[in-house]
N, C-alpha and C positions, 0 to 999 in steps of 0.2 A: 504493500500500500504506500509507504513511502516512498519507493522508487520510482511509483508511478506518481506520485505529488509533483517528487523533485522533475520530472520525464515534463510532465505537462506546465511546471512554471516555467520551464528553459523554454518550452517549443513557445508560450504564450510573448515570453520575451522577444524569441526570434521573429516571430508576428510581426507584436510592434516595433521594433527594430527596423524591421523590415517596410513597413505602413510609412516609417517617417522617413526613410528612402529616399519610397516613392514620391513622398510628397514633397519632398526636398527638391527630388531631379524635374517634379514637373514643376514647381515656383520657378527654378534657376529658367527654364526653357518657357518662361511665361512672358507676357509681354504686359502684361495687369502690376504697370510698376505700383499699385498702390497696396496690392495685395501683396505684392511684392517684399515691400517697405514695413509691411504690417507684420510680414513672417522674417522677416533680419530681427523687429523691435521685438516680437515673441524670443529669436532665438538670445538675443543679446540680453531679455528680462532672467532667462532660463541659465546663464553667465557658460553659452556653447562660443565662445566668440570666435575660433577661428571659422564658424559655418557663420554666422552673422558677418564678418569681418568681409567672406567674400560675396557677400549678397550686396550691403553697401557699397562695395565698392563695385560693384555693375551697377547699381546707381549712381553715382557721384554726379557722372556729367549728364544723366535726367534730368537732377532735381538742383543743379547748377544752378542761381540764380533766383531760387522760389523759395517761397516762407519755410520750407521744410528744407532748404538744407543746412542751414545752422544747427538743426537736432541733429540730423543723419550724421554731420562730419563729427560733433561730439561725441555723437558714440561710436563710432570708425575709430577714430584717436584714442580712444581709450580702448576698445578693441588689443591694438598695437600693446599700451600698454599692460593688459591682463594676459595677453600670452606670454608677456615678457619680453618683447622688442623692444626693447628701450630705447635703441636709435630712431626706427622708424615713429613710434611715442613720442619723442622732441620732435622732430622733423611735424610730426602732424597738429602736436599742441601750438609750435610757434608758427604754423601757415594758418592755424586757427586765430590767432591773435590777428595776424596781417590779414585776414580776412576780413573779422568781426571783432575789431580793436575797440569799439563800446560795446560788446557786449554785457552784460549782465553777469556772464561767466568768467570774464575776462580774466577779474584777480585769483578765480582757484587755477584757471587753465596758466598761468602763465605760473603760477608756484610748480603745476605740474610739466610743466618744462622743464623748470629747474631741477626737479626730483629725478626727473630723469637721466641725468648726469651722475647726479648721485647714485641712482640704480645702477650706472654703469662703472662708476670706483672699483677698480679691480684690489686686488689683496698687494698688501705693501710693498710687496718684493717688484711690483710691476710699476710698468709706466702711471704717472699717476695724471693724466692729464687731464682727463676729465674729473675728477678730484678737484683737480682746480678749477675747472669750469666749473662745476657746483656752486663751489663757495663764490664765485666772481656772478652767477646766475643769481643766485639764493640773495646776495648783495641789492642786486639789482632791483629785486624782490621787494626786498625791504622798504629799499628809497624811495620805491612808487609806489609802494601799499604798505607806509609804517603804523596807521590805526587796523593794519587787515588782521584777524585770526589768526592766520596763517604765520605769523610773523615768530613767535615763541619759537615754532618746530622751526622755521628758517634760519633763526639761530643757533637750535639745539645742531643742523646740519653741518651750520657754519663748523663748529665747536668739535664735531665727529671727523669733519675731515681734516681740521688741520692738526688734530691727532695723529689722525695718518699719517701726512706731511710730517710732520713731528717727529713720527718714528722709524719714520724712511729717511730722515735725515740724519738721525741718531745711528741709526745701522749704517749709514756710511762711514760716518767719523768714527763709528766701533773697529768697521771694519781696516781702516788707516792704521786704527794703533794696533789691533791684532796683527797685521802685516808689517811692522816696522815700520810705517811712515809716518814717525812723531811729529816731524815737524808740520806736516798735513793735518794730521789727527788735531794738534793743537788751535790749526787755523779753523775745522771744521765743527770743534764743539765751540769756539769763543762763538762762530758762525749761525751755530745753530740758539745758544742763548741771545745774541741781535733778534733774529728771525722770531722767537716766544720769548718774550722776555717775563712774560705772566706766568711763564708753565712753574709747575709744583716742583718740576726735575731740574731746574736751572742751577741749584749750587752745585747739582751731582756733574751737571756739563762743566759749569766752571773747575771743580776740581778733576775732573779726567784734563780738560785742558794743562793744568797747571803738573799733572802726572806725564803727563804727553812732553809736556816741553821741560821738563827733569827728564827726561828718557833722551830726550832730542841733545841737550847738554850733555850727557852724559855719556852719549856716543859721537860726539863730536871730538875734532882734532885738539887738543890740547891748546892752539893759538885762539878756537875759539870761544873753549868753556866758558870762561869768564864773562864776557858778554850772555850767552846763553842762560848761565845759572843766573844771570840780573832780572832778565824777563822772570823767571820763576818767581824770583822775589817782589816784584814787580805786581806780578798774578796774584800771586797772595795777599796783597794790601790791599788786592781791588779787591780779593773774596770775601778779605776781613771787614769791608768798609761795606760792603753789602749784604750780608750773612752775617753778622754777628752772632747770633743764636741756631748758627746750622747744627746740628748734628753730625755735621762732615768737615767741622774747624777743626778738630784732631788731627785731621788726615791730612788736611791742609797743613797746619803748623810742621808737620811729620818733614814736610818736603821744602818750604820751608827754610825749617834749621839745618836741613844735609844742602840746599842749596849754597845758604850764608857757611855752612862749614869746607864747603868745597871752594869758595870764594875766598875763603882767608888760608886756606890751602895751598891755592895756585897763584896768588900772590906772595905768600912766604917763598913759593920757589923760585917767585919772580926775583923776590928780593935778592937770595942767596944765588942766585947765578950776577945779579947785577954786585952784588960783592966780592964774586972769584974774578971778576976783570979786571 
């Protein structure tokens, strides 16, 4: 009895399945654009968008120019975006702007522009360029719609990507000083605290800086230590004067006083060779 339950709910599936096919291939092969438009709006309420997505767009250039195609192309555009096109999703949200720039829709469709950039931020390790289009969108955003809704999350965007940036930036300079290139390393965290100077990690950038360029000293030739270990000390009175109450002024001080000790070091040798002449 069950087998035959389970036998007759598949075959009743396959039915309809089948029924909405049918009625699929004869709307597409219809020339009743209204009934037409009627069965994309069912499929699109129903959220089948890639079958809606291509029912609107055999209408687009119908209903070009009449009352109904400001609905049609909103929901085409969003289409794009719920299968997850992101590119074609901007490409359709801002031809929707240049279309219907008073719109009524205008300031969600144009955040949704912006969003889609965002959707498209790939993972850190990668190019981040739309990353930056985001936040320079999202920007945009704001300046023309600062009383909008919308405007909290367009921050919250702003604030997610340049995280990223943040720590794409951060992983370069890591990766400087794990390869030996102190003196790079030390350009690219001083680099990356200019760039956020709000972030929470900024004394941790200044003291790898200041670790970077004691390493950089440190393996440099002897005519140039001296100047080199000055920057160190140098680094350090800036981290003191801005970090007072770091938690990473140990580490700091740590380099420091091997800096100031290597200083008074290499100038005692100085001395004593200028006394064997």
């Amino acid at each position: 009895m069950r087998k035959f339950l389970l036998y007759t709910s598949v075959l009743a599936l396959i039915v309809v399945a089948s029924s909405c096919n049918n009625e699929l291939r004869r709307i597409e092969k219809s020339n009743n654009f209204e009934k037409k438009l009627a069965y994309a709006d069912k499929l699109y309420q129903k959220k089948k968008y890639n079958t809606a997505q291509t029912l609107y767009q055999d209408l687009l250039q119908v209903y070009k120019g009449t009352e109904k195609f400001e609905g049609l192309y909103y929901n085409y555009a969003y289409c794009s975006y719920y299968v997850k096109d992101y590119v074609q999703a901007a490409f359709h949200f801002k031809n929707y702007l240049d279309v219907f720039p008073n719109s009524p829709r205008a300031v969600e469709i144009d955040y949704m522009q912006a969003y889609c950039y965002y959707k498209q931020s790939p993972k850190v390790s990668l190019d981040q360029t739309n990353t930056m289009k985001a936040i320079a969108q999202m920007q945009t955003f704001i300046n023309n719609y600062p009383q909008a809704e919308k405007v909290p999350e367009a921050n919250l965007v702003i604030e997610l990507c340049r995280r990223k940036l943040e720590l794409k930036e951060f992983n370069s300079a890591e990766l400087y000083y794990n390869l030996g290139f102190y003196k790079a390393a030390g350009i690219a965290f001083k680099n990356l605290m200019r760039s956020y100077p709000d972030s929470d990690k900024s004394d941790s950038y200044k003291i790898m800086a200041i670790r970077a360029y004691y390493n950089y000293a440190k393996n440099s030739i002897e005519e140039k230590q001296k100047e080199r270990y000055e920057t160190v000390v140098t680094e350090y009175m800036d981290f003191a004067d801005h970090y007072p109450n770091s938690k990473l002024k140990a580490d700091a001080e740590k380099f420091y006083t091997l800096a100031q000790n290597n200083i008074k070091s290499l100038e005692n040798e100085q001395n004593k060779e200028k006394s064997n002449q």
